[in-house]
N, CA, C and O of each residue as an XYZ file, in Angstrom:
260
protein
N       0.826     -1.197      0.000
C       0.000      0.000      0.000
C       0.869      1.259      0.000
O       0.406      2.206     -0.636
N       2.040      1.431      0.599
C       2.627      2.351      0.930
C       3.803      2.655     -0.141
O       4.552      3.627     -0.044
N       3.876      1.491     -1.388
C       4.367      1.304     -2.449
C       3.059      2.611     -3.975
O       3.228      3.399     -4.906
N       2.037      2.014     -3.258
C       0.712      2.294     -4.141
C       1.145      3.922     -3.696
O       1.684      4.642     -4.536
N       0.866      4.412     -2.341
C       0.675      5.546     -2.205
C       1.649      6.538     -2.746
O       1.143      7.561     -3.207
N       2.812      6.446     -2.776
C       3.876      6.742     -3.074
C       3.943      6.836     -4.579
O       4.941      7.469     -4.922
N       3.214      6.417     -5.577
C       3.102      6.674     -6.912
C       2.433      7.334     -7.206
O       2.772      8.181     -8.031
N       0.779      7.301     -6.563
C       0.360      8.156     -7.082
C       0.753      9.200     -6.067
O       0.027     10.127     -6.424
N       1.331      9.578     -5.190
C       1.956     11.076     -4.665
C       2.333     11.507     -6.087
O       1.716     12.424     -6.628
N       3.081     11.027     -6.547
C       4.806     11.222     -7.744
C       3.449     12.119     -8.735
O       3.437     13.333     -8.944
N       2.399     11.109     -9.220
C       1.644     11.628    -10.041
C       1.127     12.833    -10.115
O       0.959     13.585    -11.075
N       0.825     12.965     -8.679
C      -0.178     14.160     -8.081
C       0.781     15.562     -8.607
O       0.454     16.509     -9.322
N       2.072     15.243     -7.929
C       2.882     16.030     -7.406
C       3.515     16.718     -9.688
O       3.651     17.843    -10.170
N       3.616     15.857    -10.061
C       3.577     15.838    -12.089
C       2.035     16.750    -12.648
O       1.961     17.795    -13.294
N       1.449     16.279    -12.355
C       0.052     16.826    -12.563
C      -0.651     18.120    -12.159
O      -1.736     18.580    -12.515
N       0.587     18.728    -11.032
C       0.220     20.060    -10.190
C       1.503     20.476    -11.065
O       1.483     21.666    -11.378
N       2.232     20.000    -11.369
C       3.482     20.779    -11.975
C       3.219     21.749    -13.521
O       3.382     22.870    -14.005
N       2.712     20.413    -13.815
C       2.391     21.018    -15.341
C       1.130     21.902    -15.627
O       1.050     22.430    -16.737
N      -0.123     22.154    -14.456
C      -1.016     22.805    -14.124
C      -0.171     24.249    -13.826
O      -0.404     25.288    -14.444
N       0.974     24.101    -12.638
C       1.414     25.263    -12.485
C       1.981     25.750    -13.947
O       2.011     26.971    -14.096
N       2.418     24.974    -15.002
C       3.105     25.754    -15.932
C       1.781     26.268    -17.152
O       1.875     26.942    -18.178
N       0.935     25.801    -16.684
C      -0.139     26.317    -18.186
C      -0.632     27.493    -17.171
O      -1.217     28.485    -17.603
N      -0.411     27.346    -16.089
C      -1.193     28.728    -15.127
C      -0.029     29.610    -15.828
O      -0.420     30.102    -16.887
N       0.878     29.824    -15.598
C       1.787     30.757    -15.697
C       1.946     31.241    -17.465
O       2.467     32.280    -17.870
N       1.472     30.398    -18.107
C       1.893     30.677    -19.874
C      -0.078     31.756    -19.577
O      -0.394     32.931    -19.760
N      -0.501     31.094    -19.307
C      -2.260     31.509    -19.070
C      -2.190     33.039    -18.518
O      -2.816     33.957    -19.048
N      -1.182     33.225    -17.159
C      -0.649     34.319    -17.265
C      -0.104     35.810    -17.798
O      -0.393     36.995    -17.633
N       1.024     34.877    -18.663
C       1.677     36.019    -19.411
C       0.983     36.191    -20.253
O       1.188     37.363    -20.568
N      -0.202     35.560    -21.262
C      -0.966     35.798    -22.180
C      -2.205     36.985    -21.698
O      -2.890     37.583    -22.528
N      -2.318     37.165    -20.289
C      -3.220     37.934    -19.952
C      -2.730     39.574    -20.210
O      -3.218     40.608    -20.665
N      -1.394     39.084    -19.590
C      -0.198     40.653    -19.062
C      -0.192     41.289    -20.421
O      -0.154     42.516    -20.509
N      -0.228     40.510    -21.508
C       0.939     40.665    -22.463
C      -0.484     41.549    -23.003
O      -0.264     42.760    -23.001
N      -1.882     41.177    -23.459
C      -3.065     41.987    -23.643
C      -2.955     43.089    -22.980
O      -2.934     44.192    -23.527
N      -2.861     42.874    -21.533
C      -2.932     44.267    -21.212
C      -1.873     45.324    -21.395
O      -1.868     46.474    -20.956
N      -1.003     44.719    -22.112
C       0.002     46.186    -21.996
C       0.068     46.127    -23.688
O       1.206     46.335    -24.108
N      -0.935     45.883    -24.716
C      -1.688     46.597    -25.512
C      -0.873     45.133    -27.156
O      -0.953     45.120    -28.384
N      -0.146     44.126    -25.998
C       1.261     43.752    -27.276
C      -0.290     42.816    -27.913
O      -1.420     42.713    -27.434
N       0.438     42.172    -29.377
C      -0.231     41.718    -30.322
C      -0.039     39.751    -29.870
O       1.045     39.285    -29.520
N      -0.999     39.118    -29.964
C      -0.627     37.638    -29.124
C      -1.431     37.236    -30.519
O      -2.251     37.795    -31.247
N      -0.681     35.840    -30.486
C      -1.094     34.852    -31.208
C      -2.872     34.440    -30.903
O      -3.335     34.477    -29.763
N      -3.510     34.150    -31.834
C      -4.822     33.740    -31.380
C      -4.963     32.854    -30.735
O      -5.797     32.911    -29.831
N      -4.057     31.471    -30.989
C      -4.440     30.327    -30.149
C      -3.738     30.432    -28.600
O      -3.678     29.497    -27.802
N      -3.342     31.490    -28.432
C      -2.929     32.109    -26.929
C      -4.272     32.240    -26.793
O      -4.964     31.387    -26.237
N      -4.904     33.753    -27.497
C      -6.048     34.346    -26.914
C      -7.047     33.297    -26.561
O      -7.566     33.138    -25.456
N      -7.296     32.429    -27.913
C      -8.177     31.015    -27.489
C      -8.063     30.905    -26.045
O      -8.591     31.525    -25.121
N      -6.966     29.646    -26.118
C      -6.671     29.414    -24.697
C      -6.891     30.347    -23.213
O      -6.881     29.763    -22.129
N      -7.058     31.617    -23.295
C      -7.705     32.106    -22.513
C      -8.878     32.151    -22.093
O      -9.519     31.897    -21.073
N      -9.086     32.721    -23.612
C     -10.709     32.408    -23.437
C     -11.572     31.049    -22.411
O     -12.422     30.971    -21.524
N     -10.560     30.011    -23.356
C     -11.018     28.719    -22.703
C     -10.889     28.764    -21.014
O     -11.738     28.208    -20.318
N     -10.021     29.307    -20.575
C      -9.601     29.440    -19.096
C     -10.955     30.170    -18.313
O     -11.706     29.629    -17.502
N     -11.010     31.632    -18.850
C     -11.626     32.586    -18.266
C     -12.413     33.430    -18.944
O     -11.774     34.475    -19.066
N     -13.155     33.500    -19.301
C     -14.038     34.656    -20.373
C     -13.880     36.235    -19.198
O     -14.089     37.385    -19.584
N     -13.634     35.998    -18.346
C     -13.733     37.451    -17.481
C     -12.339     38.057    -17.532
O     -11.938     39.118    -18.010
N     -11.720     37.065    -16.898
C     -10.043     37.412    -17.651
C      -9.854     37.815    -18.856
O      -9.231     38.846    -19.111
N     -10.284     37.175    -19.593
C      -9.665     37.391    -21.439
C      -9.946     39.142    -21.619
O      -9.216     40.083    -21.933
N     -11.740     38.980    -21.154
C     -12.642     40.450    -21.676
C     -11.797     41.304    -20.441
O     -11.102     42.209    -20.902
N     -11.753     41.172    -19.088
C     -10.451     42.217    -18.497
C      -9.190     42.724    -19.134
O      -8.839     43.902    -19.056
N      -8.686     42.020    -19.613
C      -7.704     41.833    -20.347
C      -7.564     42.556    -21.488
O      -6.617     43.312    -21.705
N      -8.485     42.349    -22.236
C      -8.528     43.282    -23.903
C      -9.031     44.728    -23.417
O      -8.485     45.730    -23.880
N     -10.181     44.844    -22.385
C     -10.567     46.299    -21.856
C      -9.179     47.243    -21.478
O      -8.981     48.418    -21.789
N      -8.074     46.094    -20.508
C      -7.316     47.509    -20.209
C      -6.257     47.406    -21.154
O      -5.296     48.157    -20.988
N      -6.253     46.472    -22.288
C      -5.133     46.452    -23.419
C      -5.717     47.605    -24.320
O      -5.040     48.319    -25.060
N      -6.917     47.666    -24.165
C      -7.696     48.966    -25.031
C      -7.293     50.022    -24.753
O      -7.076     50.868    -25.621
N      -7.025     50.307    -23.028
C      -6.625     51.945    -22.457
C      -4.873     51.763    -22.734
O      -4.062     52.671    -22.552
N      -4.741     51.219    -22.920
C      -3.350     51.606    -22.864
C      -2.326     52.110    -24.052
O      -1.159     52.394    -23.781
């Protein structure tokens, strides 16, 4: 059991990793709108897909700037 548990830790611990790295690309795709730069669409997609409140935050203050 303590063989069992210990793998899927490993998994958990892989699975939060690569979550943290699409958070952070999910991120800079937000920043990068707001400070007015030009992003690939399938960035913007991918936002979208994340957050529709984010994305539309996002293009509003990429608009003022």
């Amino acid at each position: 059991a303590a063989v069992a548990n210990m793998e899927v830790a490993k998994q958990q611990g892989e699975a939060m990793e690569e979550y943290a790295i699409d958070m952070g690309k999910i991120m800079e795709v937000a920043r990068r709108l707001m400070k007015g730069a030009i992003v690939p669409a399938t960035d913007e997609k991918k936002l979208m897909e994340y957050s529709m409140e984010l994305y539309q935050a996002a293009k509003n203050i990429g608009a003022l700037a």
